[in-house]
C-alpha positions as CSV (number, residue, x, y, z in Angstrom):
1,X,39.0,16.9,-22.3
2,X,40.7,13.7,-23.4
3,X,44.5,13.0,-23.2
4,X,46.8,12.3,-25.7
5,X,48.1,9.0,-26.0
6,X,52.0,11.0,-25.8
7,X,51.1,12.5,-22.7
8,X,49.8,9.4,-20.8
9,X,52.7,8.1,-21.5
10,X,54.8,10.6,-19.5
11,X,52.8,9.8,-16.3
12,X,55.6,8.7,-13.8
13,X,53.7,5.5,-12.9
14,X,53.4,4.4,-16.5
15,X,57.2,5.6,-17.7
16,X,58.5,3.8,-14.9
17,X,57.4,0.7,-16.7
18,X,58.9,1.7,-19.8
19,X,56.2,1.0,-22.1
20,X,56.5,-0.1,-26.0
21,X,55.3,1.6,-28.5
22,X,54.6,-1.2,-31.1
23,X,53.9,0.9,-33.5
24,X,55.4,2.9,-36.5
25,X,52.1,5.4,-37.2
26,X,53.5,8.9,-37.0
27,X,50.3,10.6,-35.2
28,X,50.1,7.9,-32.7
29,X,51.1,9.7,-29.9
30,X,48.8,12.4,-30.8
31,X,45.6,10.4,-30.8
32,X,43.3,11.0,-28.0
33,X,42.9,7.9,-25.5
34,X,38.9,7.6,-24.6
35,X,39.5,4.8,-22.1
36,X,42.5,2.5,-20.8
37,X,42.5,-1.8,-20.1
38,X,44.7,-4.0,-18.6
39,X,44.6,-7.2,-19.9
40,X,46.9,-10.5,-20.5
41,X,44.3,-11.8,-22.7
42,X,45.5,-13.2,-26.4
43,X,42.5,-12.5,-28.1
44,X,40.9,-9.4,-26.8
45,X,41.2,-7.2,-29.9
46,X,37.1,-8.0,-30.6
47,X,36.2,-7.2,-27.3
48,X,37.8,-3.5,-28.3
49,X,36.1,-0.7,-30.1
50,X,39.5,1.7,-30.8
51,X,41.0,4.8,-28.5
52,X,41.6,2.3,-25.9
53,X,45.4,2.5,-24.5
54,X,45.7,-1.7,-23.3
55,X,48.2,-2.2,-20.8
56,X,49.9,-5.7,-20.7
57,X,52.8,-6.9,-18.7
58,X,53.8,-9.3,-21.5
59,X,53.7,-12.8,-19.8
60,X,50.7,-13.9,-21.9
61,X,53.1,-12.8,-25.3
62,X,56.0,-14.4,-23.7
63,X,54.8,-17.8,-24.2
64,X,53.9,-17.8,-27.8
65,X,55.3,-18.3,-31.0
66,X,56.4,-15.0,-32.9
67,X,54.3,-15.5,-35.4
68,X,50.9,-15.2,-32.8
69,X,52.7,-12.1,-31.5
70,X,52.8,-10.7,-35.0
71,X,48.9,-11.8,-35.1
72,X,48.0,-9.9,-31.5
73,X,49.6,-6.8,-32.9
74,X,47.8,-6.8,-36.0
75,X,44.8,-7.9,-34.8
76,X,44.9,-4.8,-31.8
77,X,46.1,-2.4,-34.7
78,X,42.6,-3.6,-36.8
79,X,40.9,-2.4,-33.8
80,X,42.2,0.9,-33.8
């Protein structure tokens, strides 16, 4: 049975890094996570086919303009 996005959330090891929603889709906690990455990579969005949760600790982001953060959020969004 898959999880909800909602309830991986509440696992203590992943609230204790008080993950961002960067999203304002009001069913996105209720969709069903099929598989979960970790990745600092800019440009992974292609190498994702949607229900994926992608964990990031940010340092990747950090170092870019707005703008390309705007992009990697859109571009992951795209994906699904």
């Amino acid at each position: 049975m898959p999880i909800l996005l909602g309830a991986a959330l509440e696992y203590q090891s992943l609230r204790s890094a008080e993950p961002k929603l960067l999203n304002d889709v009001p069913e996105a906690l209720s969709r069903p996570v099929r598989w979960v990455h970790s990745s600092e990579v800019l440009d992974i969005a292609p190498l994702l086919s949607g229900g994926e949760l992608l964990l990031s600790g940010g340092q990747a982001l950090a170092g870019v303009t707005a703008e390309r953060q705007a992009d990697y959020v859109r571009d992951l969004a795209a994906r699904g």
